[in-house]
C-alpha positions as CSV (number, residue, x, y, z in Angstrom):
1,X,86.6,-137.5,-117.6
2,X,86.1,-141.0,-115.8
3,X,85.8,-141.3,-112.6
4,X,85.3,-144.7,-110.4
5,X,84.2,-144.5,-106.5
6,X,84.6,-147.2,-104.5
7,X,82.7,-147.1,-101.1
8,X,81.7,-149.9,-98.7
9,X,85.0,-150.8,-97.1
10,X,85.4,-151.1,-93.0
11,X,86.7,-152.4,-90.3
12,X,85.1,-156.2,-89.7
13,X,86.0,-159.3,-87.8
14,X,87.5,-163.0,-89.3
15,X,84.6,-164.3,-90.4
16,X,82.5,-161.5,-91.0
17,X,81.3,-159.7,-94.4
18,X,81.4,-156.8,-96.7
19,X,80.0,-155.7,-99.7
20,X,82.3,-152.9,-102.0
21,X,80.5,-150.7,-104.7
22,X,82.4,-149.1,-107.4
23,X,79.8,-146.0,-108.7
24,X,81.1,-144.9,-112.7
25,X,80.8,-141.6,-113.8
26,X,81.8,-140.0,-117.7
27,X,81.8,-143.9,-119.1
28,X,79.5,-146.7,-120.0
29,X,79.9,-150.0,-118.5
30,X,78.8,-152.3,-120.5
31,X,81.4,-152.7,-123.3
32,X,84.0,-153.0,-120.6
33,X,86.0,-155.7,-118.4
34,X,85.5,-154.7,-114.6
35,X,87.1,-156.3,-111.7
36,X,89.0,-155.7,-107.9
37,X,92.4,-155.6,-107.3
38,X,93.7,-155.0,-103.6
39,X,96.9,-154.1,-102.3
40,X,98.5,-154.6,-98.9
41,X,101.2,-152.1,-97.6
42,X,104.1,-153.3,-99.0
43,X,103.1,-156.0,-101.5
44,X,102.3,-155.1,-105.7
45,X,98.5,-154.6,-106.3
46,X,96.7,-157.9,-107.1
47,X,94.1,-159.3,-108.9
48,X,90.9,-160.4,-106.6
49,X,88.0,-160.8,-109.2
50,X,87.3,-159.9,-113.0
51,X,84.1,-159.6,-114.7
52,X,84.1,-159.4,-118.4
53,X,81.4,-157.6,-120.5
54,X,80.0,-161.1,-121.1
55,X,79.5,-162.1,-117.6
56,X,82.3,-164.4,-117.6
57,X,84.4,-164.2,-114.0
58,X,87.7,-165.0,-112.5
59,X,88.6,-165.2,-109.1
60,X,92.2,-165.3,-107.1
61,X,92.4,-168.5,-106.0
62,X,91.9,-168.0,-102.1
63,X,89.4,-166.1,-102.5
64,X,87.0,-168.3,-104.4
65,X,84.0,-169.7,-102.7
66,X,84.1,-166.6,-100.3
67,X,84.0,-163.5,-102.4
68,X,81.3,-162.8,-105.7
69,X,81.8,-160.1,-108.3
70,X,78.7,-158.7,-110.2
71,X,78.0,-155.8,-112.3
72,X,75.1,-154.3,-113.3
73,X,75.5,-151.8,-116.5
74,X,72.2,-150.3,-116.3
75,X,73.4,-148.2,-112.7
76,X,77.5,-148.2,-113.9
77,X,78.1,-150.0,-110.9
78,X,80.8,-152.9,-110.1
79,X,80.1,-154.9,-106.7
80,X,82.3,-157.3,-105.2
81,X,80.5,-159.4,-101.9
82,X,83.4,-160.4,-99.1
83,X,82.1,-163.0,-97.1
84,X,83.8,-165.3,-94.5
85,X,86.7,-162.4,-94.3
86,X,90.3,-163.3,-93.2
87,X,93.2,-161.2,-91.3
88,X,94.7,-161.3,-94.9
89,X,92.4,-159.6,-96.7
90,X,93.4,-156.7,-95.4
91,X,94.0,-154.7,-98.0
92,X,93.1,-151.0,-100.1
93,X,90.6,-152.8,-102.6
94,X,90.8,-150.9,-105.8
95,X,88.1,-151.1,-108.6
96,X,88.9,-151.4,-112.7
97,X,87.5,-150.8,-115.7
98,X,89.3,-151.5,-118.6
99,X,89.1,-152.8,-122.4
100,X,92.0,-153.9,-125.2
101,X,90.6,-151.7,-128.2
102,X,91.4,-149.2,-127.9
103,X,93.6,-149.6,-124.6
104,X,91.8,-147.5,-121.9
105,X,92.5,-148.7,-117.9
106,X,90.8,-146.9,-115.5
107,X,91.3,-147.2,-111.8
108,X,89.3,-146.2,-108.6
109,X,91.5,-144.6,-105.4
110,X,90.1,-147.2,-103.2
111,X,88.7,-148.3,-100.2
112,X,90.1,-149.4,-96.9
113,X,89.3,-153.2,-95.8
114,X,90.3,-154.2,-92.8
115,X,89.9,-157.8,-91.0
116,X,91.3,-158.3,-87.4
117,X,89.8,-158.9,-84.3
């Protein structure tokens, strides 16, 4: 039974910062791809950042330079730092887990960020 938990989402100003924690329980990281997706009210879910089992990492395009994924596989944990946060990254930030063989996608409930002023 996997379950992801996502925690350290808020209410912030443009401009300001957040860091979001995704805490793994009944699964072991380090085998596994890990990454945020967000979704805005009314728009599909989207991918933000990806972190293979490697180390190797992709980011959405506007948010590179602002936001950093990291994992560490000893604590099960996924992070994802927000800095220099804009009115559209408002969004529930979900956190994944998944791997191709087998197929297994795993998928926190999320956490609420919200930018405005």
């Amino acid at each position: 039974q996997v379950q992801l938990v996502e925690s350290g989402g808020g209410l912030v100003q443009p401009g300001g910062s957040l860091r979001l924690s995704c805490a793994a329980s009944g699964i072991t990281f380090s085998p596994y791809t890990l990454g945020w997706y967000r979704q805005a009210p009314g728009k599909q879910r989207e991918l933000v950042a990806i972190i293979s089992s490697g180390g190797s990492i992709n980011y959405e395009e506007d948010v590179k330079g602002r936001f950093t994924i990291s994992r560490d596989n000893a604590k099960n944990t996924v992070f994802l730092q927000m800095n220099s946060l804009k009115v559209e990254d408002t969004a529930v930030y979900h956190c994944y887990v998944g791997r191709w063989v087998p197929k297994k996608d795993y998928w926190g409930q999320g956490t609420q960020v919200t930018v405005s002023s």
